[in-house]
Structure formats: structure tokens, C-alpha cells
N, C-alpha and C positions, 0 to 999 in steps of 0.2 A: 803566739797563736795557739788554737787550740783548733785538735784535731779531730773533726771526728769518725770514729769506726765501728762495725756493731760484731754482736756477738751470738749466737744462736741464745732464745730462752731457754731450751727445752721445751716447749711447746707448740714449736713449730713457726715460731717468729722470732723474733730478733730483741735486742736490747741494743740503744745507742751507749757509746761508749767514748768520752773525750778524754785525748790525751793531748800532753803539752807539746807544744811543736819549735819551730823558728821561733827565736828570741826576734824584737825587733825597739828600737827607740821609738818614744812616740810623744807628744805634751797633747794630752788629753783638756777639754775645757769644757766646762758648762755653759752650756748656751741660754744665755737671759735675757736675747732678744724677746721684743712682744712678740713677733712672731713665732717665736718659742712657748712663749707662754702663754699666747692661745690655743696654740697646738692642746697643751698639757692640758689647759681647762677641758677640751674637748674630750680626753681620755689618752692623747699620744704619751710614753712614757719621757721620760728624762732625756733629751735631746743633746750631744757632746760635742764640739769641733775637735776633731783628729787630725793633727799635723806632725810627718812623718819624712822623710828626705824624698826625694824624686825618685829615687830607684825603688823604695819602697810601696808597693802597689797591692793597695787592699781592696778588697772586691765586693760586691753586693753580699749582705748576711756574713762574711766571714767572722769568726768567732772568737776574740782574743783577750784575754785577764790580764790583767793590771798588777806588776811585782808586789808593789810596795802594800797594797791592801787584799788583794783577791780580787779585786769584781770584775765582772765577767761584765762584756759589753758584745753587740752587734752590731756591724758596721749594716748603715741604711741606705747607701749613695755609692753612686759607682767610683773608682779609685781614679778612673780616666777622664773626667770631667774637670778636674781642678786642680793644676800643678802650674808651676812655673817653666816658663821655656827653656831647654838645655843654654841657650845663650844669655841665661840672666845668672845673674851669681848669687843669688838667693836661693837656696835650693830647696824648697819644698812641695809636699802635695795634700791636699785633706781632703779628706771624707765626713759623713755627720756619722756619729752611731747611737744607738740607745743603751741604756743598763739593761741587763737581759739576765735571766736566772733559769738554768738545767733545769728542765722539766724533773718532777717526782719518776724516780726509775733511773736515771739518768747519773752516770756516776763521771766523777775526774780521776783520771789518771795520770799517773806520770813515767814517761819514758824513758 
């Protein structure tokens, strides 16, 4: 996860500041439905399925990077819409998110 906090400019406003948070497992996927892919035609960015155990519950916008390359994604869909029931033995939950990149100004940190 990544976290974010801000920091005074010195000029009377602030700077966002992300740092790294909760490690968590996830299988990340490109979504190539067409309904994906007219989304994109339209201007929507890169659309992912995020599947993550049941306990793990990620939330509209939350913000989390990818170990093995860097990139940084934003989850789009709420984390409580789509899980498996406690009494199934499949245990999963997902979310969609997009690829998302730290505005200019905007720095990563580590904890």
C-alpha cells in the first residue's frame, strides 16, 4: 500500500507525500474484455482485476505499487462488492483498478 501524508511547502500549503505501507498478496490482471476496451477507446486508462484473499479489503482510490516492477495502480470499485462467502472455501475478493502515476510534486517515500 502506499500511504499518503503531506508536508508543509513553506508557503503556506502543503506537498503530498507517499510512503510505503502494509505489504499485501495480490494477482493483478489486465482486463481485455470489450467492455474494457471500449472503455480505453473512450479515454478510460488501463482497467486491472485485483484479486486478493477475503480479509484483505481495499477501498475506493486506495493507492498501492506492485513489488516486482514499481507501478503504481488505483483501486476504482469498492472492496465490498465482490468477495466470496466465509462459508465457501475459495477465498477470495477483487476490486478493478487503473495504472495511476504521482502527480509532478509528488514524491515516494519509504518507511
Amino acid at each position: 500500500m502506499l500511504d499518503k501524508t503531506t508536508t508543509p511547502d513553506g508557503y503556506g500549503g502543503f506537498t503530498p507525500v507517499w510512503k510505503e505501507g502494509a505489504e499485501f498478496k495480490a494477482a493483478i490482471v489486465f482486463n481485455t474484455s470489450l467492455e474494457a476496451r471500449r472503455a480505453q477507446a473512450e479515454g478510460v486508462k488501463s482497467l486491472y482485476t485485483v484479486t486478493t484473499r477475503r480479509g484483505t479489503v481495499l477501498e475506493y482510490h486506495d493507492v498501492f505499487k506492485r513489488a516486482r516492477d514499481g507501478k503504481v495502480f488505483r483501486v476504482t470499485s469498492d472492496g465490498d462488492d465482490k468477495y466470496t462467502p466465509n462459508s465457501a472455501t475459495l477465498d477470495m475478493r477483487q476490486v478493478t483498478a487503473e495504472e495511476w502515476s504521482l502527480v509532478d510534486g509528488q514524491s515516494t517515500g519509504t518507511t
